[in-house]
N, C-alpha and C positions, 0 to 999 in steps of 0.2 A: 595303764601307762598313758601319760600324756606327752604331745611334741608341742615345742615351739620354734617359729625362723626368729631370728635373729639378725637383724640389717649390719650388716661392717660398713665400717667409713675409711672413706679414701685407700689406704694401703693392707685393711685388714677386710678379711670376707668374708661374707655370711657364713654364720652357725647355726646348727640345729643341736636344740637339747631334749634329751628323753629324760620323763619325771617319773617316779612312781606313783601308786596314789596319793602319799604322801605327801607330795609335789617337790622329795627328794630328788636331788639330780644325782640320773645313775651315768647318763654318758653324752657327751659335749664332741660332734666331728664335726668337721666341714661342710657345706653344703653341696660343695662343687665334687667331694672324693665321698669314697662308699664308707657305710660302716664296718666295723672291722670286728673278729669276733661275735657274731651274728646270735652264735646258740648262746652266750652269757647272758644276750635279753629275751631268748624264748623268741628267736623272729626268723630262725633257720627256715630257708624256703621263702622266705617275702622280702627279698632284695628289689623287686619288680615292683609290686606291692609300696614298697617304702619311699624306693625312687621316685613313684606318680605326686605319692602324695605331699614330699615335698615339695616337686615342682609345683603342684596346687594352692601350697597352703599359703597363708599369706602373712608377711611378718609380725611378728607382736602379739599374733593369737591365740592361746595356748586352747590344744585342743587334745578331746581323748583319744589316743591311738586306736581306732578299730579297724579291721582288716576285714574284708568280704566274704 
């Protein structure tokens, strides 16, 4: 699975998208609100986890989702 941020302008706000390997887009929320349905992507348990590495990650850069 991979994530990327996503810069908003002016009135609209950062997104994050999760890809498959594919680099299909499985699921597009906000940056600022949590994901929702957590067990449809196999991520039950790493809301903590996901939260960091948002905040980390830096716009534009598509990277593979690994978790520790």
């Amino acid at each position: 699975m991979y994530i990327i941020k996503v810069k908003g302008k002016v009135r609209i706000p950062d997104y994050i998208q999760l890809r498959d390997d594919s680099f299909v887009l499985i699921a597009y929320f906000r940056a600022d609100r949590p994901l929702k349905n957590l067990e449809k992507y196999g991520l039950v348990g790493k809301e903590d986890e996901l939260k960091q590495i948002i905040e980390k990650l830096p716009f534009s850069k598509l990277q593979k989702l690994e978790f520790v």
